[in-house]
TORFIMAR-803958 format. One record per residue (C-alpha): x, y, z; residue in three letters. Coordinates in steps of 0.001 Angstrom, whole numbers, plus 500000, padded with zeros to 6 digits. Layout:
<rs>
X|Y|Z|ALA
...
</rs>
This chain:
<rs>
203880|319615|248804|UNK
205685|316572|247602|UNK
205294|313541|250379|UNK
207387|310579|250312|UNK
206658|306988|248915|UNK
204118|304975|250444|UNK
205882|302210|252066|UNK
203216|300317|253509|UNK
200497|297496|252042|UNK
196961|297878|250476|UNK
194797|294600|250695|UNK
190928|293971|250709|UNK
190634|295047|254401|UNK
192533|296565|256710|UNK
193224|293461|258668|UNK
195539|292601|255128|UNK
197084|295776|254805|UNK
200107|297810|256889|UNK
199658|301120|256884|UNK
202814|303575|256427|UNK
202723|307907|257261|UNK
203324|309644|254146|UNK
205394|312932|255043|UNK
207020|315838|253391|UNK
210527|315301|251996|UNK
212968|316000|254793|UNK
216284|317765|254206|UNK
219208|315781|253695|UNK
220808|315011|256653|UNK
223318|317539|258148|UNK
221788|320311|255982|UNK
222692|323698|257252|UNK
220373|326494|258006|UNK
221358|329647|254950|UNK
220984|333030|255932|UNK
221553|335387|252936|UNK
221942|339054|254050|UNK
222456|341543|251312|UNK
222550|345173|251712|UNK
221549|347478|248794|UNK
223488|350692|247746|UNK
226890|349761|249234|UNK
230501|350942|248124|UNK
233765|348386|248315|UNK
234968|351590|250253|UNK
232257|352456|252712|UNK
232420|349482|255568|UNK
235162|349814|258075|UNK
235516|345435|257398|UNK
237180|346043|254144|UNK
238549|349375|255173|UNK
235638|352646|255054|UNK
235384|354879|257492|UNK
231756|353971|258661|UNK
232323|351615|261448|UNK
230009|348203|260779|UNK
231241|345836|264122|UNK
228889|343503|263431|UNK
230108|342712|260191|UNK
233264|343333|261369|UNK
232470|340697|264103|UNK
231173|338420|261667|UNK
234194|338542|258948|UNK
236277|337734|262166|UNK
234596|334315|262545|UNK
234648|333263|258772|UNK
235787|334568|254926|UNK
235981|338099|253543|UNK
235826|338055|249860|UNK
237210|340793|247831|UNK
236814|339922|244004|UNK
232550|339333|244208|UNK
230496|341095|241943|UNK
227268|342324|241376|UNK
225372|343556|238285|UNK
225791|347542|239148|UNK
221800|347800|239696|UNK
219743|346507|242197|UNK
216658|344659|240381|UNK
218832|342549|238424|UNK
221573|341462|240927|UNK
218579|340391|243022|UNK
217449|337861|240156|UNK
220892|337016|239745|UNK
221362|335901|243303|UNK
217678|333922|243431|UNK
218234|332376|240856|UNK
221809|331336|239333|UNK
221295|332594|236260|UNK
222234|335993|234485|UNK
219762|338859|234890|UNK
218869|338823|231167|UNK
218342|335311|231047|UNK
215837|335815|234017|UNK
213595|338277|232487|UNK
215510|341258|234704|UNK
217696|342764|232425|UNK
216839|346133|234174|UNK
214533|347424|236715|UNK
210231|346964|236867|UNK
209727|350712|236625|UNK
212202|351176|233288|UNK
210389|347458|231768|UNK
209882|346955|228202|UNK
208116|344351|225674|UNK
211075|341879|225398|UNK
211414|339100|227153|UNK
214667|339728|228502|UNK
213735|343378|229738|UNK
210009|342351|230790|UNK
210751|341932|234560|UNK
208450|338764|234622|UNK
210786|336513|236188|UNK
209824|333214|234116|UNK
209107|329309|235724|UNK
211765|328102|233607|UNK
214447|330146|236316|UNK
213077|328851|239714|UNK
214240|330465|242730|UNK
217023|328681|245444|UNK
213681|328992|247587|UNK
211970|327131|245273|UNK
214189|324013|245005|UNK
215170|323961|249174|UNK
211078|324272|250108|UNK
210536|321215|247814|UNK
213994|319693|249931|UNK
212387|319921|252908|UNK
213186|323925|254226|UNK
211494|326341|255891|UNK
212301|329633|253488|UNK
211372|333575|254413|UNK
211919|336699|252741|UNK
212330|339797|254983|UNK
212902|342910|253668|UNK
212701|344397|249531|UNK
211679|342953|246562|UNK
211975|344482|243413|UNK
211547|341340|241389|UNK
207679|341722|241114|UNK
206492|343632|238023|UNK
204662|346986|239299|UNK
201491|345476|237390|UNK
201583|342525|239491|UNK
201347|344405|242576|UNK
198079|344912|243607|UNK
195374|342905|245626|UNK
194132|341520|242150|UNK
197440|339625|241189|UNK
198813|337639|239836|UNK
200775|336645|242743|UNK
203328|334011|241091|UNK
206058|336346|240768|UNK
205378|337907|244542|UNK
207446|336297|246754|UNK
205196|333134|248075|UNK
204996|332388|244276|UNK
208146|331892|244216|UNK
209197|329696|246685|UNK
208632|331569|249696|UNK
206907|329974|252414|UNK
206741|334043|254560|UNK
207364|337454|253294|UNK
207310|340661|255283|UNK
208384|343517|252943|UNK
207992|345705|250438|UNK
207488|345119|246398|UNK
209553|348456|244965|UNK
213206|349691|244490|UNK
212629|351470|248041|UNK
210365|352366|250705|UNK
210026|355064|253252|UNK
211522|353669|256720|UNK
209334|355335|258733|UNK
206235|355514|256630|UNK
206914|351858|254749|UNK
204211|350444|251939|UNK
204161|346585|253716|UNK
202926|343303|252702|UNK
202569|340308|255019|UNK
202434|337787|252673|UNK
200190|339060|249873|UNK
198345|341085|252580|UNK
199134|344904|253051|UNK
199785|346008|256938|UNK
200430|349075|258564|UNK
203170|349531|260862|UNK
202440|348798|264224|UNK
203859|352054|265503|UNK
204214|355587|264359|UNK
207465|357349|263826|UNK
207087|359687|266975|UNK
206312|356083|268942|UNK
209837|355175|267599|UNK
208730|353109|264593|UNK
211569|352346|261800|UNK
211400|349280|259184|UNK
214607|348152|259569|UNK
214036|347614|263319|UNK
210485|345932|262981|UNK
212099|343546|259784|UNK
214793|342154|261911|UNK
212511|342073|265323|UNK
210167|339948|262495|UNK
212884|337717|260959|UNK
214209|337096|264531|UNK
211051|336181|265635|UNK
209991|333819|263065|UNK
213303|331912|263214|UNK
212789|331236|267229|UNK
209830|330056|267076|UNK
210576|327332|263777|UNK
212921|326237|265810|UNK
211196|325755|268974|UNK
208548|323908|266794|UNK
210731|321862|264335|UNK
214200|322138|265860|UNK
215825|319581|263416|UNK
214090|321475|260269|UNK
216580|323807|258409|UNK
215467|327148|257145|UNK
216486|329296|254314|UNK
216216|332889|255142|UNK
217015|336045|252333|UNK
217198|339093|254380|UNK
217181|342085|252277|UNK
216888|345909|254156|UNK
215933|348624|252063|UNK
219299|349640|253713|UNK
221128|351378|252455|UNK
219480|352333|249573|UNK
217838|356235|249634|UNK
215844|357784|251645|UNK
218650|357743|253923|UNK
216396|357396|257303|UNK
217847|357150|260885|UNK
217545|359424|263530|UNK
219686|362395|265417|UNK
221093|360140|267680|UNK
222511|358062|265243|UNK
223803|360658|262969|UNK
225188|362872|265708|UNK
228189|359990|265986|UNK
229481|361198|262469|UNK
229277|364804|263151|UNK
232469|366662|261293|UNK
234019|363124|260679|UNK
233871|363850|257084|UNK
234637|366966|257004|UNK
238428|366311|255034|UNK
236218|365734|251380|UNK
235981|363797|249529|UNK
239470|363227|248227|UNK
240949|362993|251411|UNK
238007|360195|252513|UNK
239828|357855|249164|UNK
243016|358245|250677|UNK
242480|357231|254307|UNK
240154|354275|252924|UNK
242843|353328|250328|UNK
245614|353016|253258|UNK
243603|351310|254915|UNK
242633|349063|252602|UNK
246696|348417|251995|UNK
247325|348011|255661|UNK
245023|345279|256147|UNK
245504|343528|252907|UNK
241747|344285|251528|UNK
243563|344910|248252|UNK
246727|343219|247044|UNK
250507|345578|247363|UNK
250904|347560|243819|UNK
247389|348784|244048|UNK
247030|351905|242421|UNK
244075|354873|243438|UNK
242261|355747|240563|UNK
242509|359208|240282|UNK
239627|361618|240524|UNK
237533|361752|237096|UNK
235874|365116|235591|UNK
232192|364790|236707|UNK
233476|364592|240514|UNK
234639|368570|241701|UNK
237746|368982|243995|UNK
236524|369446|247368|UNK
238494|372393|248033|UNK
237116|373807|244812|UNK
233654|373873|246546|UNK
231830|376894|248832|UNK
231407|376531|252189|UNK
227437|376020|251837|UNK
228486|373127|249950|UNK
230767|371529|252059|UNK
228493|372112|254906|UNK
225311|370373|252959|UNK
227611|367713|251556|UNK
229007|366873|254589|UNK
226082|366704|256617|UNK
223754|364391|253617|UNK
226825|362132|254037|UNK
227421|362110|257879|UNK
223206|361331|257656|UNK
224011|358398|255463|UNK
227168|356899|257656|UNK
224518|357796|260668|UNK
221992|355179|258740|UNK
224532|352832|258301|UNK
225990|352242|261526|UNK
222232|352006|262887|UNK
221584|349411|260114|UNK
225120|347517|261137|UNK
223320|347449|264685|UNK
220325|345790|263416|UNK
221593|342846|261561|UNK
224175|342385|264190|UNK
220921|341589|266472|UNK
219583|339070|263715|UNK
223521|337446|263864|UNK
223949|337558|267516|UNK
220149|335926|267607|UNK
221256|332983|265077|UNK
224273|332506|267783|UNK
221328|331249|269961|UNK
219396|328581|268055|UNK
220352|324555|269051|UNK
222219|324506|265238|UNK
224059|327576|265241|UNK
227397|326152|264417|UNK
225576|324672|261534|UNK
224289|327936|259932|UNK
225768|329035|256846|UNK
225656|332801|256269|UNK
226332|334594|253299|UNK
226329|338754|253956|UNK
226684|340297|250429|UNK
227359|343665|251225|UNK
225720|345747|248395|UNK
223694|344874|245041|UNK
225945|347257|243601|UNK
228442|349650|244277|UNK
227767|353220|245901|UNK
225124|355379|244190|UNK
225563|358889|242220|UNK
221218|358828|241815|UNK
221453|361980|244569|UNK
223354|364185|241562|UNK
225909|366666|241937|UNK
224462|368496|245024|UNK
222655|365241|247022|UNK
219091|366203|248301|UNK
216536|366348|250763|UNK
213555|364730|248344|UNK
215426|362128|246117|UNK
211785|361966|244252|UNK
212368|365602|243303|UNK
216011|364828|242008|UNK
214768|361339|240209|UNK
211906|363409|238252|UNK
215013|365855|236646|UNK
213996|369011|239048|UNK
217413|370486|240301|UNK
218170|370680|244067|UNK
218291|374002|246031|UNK
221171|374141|248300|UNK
219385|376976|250430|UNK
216192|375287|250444|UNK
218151|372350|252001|UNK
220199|374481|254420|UNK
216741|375564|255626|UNK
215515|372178|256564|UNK
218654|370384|257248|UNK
216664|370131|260510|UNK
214767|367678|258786|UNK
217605|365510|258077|UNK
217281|361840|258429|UNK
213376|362229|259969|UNK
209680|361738|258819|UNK
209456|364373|256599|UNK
212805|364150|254419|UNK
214209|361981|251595|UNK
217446|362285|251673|UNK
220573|361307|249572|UNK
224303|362563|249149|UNK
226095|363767|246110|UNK
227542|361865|243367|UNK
231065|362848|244896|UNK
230789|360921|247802|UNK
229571|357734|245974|UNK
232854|358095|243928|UNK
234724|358163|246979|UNK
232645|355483|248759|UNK
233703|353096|246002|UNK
237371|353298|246887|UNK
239740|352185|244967|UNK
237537|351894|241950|UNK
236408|353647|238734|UNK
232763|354913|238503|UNK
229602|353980|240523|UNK
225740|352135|240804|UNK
224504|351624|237220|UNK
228311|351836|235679|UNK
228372|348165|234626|UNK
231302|348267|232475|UNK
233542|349300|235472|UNK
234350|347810|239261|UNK
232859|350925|241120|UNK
229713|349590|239964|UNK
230213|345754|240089|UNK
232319|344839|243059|UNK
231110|344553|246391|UNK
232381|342582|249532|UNK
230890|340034|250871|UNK
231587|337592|253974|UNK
230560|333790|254704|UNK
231007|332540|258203|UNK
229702|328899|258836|UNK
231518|327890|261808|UNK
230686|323692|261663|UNK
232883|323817|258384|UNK
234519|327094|257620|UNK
238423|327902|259383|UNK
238635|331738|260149|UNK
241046|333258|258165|UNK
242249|337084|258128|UNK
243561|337100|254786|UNK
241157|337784|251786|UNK
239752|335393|249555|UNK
240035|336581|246253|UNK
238658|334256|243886|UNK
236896|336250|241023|UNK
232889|335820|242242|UNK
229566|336713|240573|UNK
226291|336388|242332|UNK
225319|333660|240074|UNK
227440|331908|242026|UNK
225737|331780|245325|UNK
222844|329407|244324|UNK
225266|326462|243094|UNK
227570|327199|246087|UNK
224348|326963|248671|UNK
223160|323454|246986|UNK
226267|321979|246861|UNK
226213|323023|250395|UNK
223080|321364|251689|UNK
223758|318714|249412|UNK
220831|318889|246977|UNK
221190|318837|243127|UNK
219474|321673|241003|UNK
216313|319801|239364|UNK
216045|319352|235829|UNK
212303|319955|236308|UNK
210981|322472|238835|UNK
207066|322037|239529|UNK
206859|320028|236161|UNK
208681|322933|234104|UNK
211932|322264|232358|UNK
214397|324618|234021|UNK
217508|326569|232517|UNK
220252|325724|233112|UNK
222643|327285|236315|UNK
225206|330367|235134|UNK
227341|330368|238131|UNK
229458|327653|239207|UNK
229785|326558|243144|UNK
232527|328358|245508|UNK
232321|325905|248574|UNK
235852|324777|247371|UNK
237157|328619|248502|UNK
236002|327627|252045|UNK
239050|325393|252889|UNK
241093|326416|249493|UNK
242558|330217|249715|UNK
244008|329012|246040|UNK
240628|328558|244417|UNK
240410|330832|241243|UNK
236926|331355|241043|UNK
234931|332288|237319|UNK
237285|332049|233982|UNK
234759|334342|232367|UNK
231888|336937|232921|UNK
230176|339292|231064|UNK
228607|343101|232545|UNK
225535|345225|231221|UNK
223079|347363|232557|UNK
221956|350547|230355|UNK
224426|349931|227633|UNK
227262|350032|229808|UNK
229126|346807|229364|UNK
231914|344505|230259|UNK
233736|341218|230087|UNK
236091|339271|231495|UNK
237822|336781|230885|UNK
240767|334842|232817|UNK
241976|337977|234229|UNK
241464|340545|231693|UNK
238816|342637|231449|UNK
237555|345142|228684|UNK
235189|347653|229355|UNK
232636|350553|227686|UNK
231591|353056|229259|UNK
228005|354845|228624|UNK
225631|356277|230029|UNK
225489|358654|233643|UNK
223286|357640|236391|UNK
222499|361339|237372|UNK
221269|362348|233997|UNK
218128|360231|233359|UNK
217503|362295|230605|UNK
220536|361456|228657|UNK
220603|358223|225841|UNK
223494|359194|223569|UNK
222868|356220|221685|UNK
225740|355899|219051|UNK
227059|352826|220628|UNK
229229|351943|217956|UNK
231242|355267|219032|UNK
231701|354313|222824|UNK
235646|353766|224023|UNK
236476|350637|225089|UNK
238951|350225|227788|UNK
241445|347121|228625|UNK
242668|346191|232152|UNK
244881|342900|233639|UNK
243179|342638|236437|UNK
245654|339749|237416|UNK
248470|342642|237857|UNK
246061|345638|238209|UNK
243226|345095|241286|UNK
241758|348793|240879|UNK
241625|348718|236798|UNK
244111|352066|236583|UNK
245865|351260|233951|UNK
244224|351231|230837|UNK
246058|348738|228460|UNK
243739|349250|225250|UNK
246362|351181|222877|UNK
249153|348485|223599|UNK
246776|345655|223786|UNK
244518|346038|220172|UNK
244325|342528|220229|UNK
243836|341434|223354|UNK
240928|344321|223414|UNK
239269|343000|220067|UNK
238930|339360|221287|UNK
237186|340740|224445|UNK
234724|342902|222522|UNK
234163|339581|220127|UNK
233301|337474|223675|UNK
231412|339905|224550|UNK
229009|339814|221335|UNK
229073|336363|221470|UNK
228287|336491|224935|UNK
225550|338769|224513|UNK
223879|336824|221738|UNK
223867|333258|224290|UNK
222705|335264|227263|UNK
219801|336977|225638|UNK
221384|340770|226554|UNK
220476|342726|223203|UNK
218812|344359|222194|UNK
221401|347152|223953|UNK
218749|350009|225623|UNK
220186|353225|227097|UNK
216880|354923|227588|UNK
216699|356512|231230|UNK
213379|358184|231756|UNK
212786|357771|228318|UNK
211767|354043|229227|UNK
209954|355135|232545|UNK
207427|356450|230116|UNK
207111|353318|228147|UNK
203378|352376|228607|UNK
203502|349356|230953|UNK
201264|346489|230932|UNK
197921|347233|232662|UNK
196829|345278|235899|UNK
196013|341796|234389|UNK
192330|341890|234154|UNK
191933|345551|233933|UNK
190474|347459|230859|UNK
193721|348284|228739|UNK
191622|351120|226670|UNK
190242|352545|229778|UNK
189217|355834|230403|UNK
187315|355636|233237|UNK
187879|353930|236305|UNK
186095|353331|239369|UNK
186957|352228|242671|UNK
185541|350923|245843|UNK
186737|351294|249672|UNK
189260|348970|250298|UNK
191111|349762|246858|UNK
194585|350631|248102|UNK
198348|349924|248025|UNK
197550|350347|244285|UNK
201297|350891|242382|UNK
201964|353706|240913|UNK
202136|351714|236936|UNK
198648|350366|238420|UNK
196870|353571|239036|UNK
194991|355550|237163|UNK
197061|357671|234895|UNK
196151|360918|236180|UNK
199656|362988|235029|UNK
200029|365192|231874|UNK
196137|365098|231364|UNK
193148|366728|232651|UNK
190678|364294|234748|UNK
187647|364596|236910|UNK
187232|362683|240316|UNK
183828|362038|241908|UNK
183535|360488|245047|UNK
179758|359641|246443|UNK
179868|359448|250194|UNK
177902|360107|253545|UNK
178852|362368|255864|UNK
177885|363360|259370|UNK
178772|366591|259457|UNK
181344|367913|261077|UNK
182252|364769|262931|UNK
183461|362995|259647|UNK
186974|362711|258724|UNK
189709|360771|257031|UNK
191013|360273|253024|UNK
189127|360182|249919|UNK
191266|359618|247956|UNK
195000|359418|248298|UNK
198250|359067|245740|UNK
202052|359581|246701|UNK
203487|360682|249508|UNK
205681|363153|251593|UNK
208171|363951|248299|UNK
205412|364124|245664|UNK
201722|363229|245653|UNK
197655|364217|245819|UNK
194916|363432|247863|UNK
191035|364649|248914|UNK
190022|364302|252517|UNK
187984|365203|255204|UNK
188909|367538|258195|UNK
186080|368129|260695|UNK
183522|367386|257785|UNK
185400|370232|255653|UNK
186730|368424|252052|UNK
190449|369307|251235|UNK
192207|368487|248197|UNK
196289|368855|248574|UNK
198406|368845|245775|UNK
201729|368100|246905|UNK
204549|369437|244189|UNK
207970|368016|245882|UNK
206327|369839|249169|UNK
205205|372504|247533|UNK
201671|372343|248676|UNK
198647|373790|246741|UNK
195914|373300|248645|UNK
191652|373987|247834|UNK
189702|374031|250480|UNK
185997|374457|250976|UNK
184582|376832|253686|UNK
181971|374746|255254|UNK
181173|371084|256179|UNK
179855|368514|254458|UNK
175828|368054|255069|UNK
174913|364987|257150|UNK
173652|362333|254267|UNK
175053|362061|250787|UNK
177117|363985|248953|UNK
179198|363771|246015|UNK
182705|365092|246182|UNK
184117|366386|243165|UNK
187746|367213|241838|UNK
188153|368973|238108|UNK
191994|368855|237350|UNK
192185|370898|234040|UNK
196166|370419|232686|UNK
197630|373323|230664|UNK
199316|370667|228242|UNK
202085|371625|226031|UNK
204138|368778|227600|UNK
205265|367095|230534|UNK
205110|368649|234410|UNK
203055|371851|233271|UNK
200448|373704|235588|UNK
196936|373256|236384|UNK
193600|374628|237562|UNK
192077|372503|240061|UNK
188697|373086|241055|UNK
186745|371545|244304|UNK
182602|370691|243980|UNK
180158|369642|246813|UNK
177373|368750|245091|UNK
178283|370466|241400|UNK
178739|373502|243218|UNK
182165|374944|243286|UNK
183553|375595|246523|UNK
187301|376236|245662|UNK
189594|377571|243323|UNK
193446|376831|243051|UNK
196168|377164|240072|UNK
199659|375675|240080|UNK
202595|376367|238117|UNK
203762|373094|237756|UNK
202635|369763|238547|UNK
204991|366161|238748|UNK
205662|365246|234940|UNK
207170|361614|236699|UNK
206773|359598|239490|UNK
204699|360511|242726|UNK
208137|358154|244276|UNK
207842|355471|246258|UNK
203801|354961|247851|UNK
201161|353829|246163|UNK
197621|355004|245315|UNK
194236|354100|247757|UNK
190581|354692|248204|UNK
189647|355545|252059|UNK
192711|355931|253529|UNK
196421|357348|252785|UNK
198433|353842|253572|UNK
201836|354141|253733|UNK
203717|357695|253998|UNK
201089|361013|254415|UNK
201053|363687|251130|UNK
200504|366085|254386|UNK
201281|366313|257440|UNK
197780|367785|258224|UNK
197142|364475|259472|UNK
197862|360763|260939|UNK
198461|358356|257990|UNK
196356|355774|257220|UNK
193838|358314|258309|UNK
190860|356163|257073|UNK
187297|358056|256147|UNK
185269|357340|258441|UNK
182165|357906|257041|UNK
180787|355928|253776|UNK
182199|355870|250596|UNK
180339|354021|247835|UNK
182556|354662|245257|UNK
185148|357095|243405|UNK
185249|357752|239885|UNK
188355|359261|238085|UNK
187453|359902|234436|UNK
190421|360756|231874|UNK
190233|363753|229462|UNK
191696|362822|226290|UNK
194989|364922|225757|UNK
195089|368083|224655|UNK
</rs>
């Protein structure tokens, strides 16, 4: 920590010298306390603050006391807006030009956020703030995740004085994979006890601020608050969801019309609006059986259910600020959404998202059959692409769509009541999240550092927006450009051209050929909802967008243009630094766990071998081996009564070997044969179970996960995080002795 100038004397002795307290910097004076709330996974259309039909009072509350903005944008995924809003700069110039689990080899698409891009965090901590992260971050490489580091590019290495989170694109509320710091925790409750992470993040972040500001009351903090709301798995319970019962009954279509007049009414959007009209890969509602309206319906009354409850949480954290001796002096920035409303749930929406996200196609009776599940432990739920079209209201398109507003533009409020005049009528200066760090240190009254820990820094994208506070005339960005997997946009003083690509439900779709792609033209100055497509009486107009663009792309270190889905999910990643890249053996000791999936041992598509040596005590031992995934997709070995189980869970399809006898007291070695058919990805397997060398069980499987376990993470002694079964208790720890487990590779077949 930087401490200020020694002021005082130095002579021979002390009784010649004046002696002066070195400190840390203080803030400047007057600085505000920032909040930054951002939501993930939210349509323009969805909040009943800028006109849904999910009612969000607290942020209704909120946008009554300050600004609603309704020209912000995002970068249409999640990973990237994140580094976007950290930072100042544009994702690719960041190192986040898509998302950890899709990285590849060039520096723009590595994920490694670089020194040269510090953090807001980073610059107010050296300014004299207190700064916490609460909630996601999917700005750490997978690599990077484990107990062996690097920690750097983990929250407290950049900037972060506290995190309580999660490093992925998601977690499991009930069941969450948690890090205190660089430290992993288990929840302090189970779900049956009432646990849920949104609940214990914002009972945390409340917490936290109280007591700073008992301690340092005249110290400013900087807090980013980032649920995994309301991203997938859609988790709340019955009581929540019950509220939305039949409420969305009307479809789809009927949903963008009530939202659009609403929208009118209350001046969200600007007269002359047009409703884009329904495109080709969304079905009419009426078109649809009734065991599809009645699964639809209920995946998206789950999902309003989830919302309202998350609306209720943060509304706790906002009615808690209201307390602190400097509440007028808080400035609060609620983005709501890092992108627009997501299609990932597919045509039909699902109960295991980890099922749809590995290609496998939903079962609409399989989900009628468990829609008891909804919303609970044991589900991972997310609703069809129609209702992301229609949560995105009035726009074109969806999450991942780049090129077009359904992806891009989300609302967003700022309430800071010492300086900001509520007003009811929109601001709509055209916004960017780059935006947000000039805007917060021209704010607090601190100038971005040439130098940032010694390292020359980049210079800021965005461009401050503290003028809109007291100006409703303020214009906002002349320019911006838009791309995430090859779709792509730019605008530029009110026009905007725009290429569509790629479809966020078909992961296994690059159509490359990007020199084929139809570029569209809208004035957004005279056309809010781009539905009028101006490129056949505009060629020239169109061309010098496209030309930007390029340009653009060339200074902002976009290409080279990528459109790989789960092609680049199986891109080799780097291994965990220090590991054995060549490896084909690995070996692990108790206490290994909360290992990433990209970090683990690669044990899909191949045949391996586990051994685990351990001691036993008969009948009285129990607890994990070995355990990898989760509820939606996963494998572990474990102990019941002394009896060793090994569970193979295919998208809860369990294949389970089981031995007919307890472990010996003593040692014993443990001992898994996976043999893969090959001939590909996902194929079947014989699995065979060994106490001792001697075989003890027998299983084959049709099929085994060709992708992603999902969303836990791999461990030695215990199943952190969500179960693979609910035979048992997660963590379940073994409690007798392990002294190590060996996983040895086969080469491919």
């Amino acid at each position: 920590m930087t401490l200020t100038p020694f002021q005082g004397k130095i002579g021979k002795t002390y009784k010649e010298s004046t002696s002066d307290w070195q400190g840390p910097v203080a803030a400047p004076s007057g600085a505000p306390n920032v909040v930054i709330i951002l939501l993930d996974d939210v349509g323009f259309g969805q909040t009943s603050t800028f006109g849904g039909l999910i009612p969000t009072p607290s942020l209704d509350k909120l946008a009554a006391e300050g600004l609603k903005y309704n020209r912000f944008h995002t970068t249409a995924i999640c990973g990237p807006s994140r580094a976007a809003l950290l930072t100042g700069r544009n994702h690719h110039e960041c190192g986040n030009g898509f998302l950890m689990e899709w990285a590849t080899g060039f520096p723009n698409y590595s994920t490694m956020l670089p020194r040269s891009t510090a953090t807001i965090a980073e610059v107010l901590k050296g300014n004299g703030y207190n700064t916490w992260w609460f909630g996601k971050n999917h700005n750490t490489p997978d690599w990077e995740t484990t107990v062996a580091g690097p920690f750097d590019r983990w929250p407290t290495g950049m900037g972060f004085e506290y995190f309580y989170g999660f490093n992925a694109g998601e977690t499991h509320q009930y069941y969450p994979v948690i890090f205190e710091n660089t430290v992993p925790v288990e929840p302090s409750q189970t779900p049956e006890e009432g646990y849920h992470f949104m609940t214990d993040m914002t009972d945390r972040a409340i917490a936290r601020m109280k007591l700073a500001k008992s301690v340092a009351p005249n110290k400013p903090f900087f807090m980013y608050f980032a649920p995994g709301a309301m991203h997938a798995p859609h988790h709340v319970t019955a009581q929540w969801r019950e509220k939305f019962k039949g409420q969305f009954d009307m479809g789809w279509e009927k949903y963008r019309e009530q939202v659009f007049q609403n929208q009118l009414d209350r001046g969200i959007i600007p007269p002359g609006t047009k409703l884009t009209p329904r495109p080709d890969w969304v079905p009419a509602w009426e078109s649809l059986s009734d065991k599809q309206k009645r699964v639809y319906a209920a995946l998206f009354e789950n999902f309003a259910g989830y919302f309202a409850f998350t609306d209720h949480e943060v509304g706790r954290l906002l009615d808690s600020i209201k307390l602190l001796p400097d509440a007028d002096n808080t400035l609060v920035i609620y983005i709501v959404g890092d992108n627009g409303a997501s299609a990932e749930g597919g045509p039909d929406g699902t109960l295991n998202e980890i099922r749809n996200l590995n290609g496998l196609p939903t079962d609409l009776d399989d989900v009628i059959a468990n829609l008891g599940k909804l919303g609970g432990p044991e589900s991972e739920p997310h609703y069809p692409l129609g209702w992301a079209w229609a949560g995105n209201t009035p726009f074109q398109w969806v999450k991942q769509i780049a090129s077009h507003l359904g992806g891009t533009r989300n609302p967003m409020v700022v309430s800071w009541p010492a300086k900001i005049k509520p007003d009811s009528q929109p601001r709509d200066a055209f916004l960017h999240l780059v935006d947000v760090v000039p805007t917060i240190l021209e704010a607090v009254d601190i100038p971005m550092p040439d130098k940032v820990n010694g390292i020359e820094q980049k210079p800021l994208a965005g461009e401050s927006f503290l003028a809109s506070f007291d100006d409703p005339s303020y214009l906002g960005r002349t320019d911006q450009y838009f791309e995430i997997f090859s779709n792509r946009s730019f605008y530029r003083d009110g026009w905007k051209a725009n290429a569509q690509h790629t479809r966020p439900w078909r992961q296994d779709l690059a159509p490359g050929n990007w020199e084929n792609d139809r570029w569209e033209l809208y004035h957004l100055d005279e056309d809010f909802s781009e539905s009028n497509d101006l490129a056949s009486s505009e060629p020239d107009k169109l061309e010098e967008l496209k030309k930007a663009f390029d340009q653009t792309a060339e200074r902002r270190s976009v290409y080279p243009l990528d459109d790989r889905g789960a092609g680049r999910l199986a891109i080799p990643k780097p291994p965990v630094p220090g590991a054995d890249e060549n490896a084909s053996t690995y070996t692990y000791f108790p206490g290994a766990t909360r290992i990433a999936e990209p970090a683990a041992p690669p044990m899909k598509n191949r045949s391996w071998t586990l051994v685990a040596d351990v001691s036993a005590d008969g009948d009285a031992t129990e607890g994990v081996v070995m355990g990898f995934g989760g509820v939606a997709a996963g494998m572990v070995l474990y102990l019941d009564a002394g009896v060793p189980v090994f569970d193979y869970n295919y998208f809860e399809e369990h294949t389970v070997v089981k031995s007919n006898q307890a472990l010996p007291s003593g040692e014993s070695t443990l001992e898994v044969d996976f043999d893969y058919a090959g001939g590909g990805a996902g194929k079947g397997a014989t699995i065979t179970l060994k106490v001792d060398g001697r075989e003890v069980g027998r299983q084959s499987m049709g099929a085994t996960v060709g992708g992603r376990f999902g969303i836990d993470t791999f461990g030695i002694g215990e199943d952190s995080g969500q179960p693979v079964t609910d035979a048992y208790q997660p963590p379940f720890k073994f409690n007798g002795e392990i002294e190590k487990v060996t996983i040895k590779i086969k080469p491919s077949s």
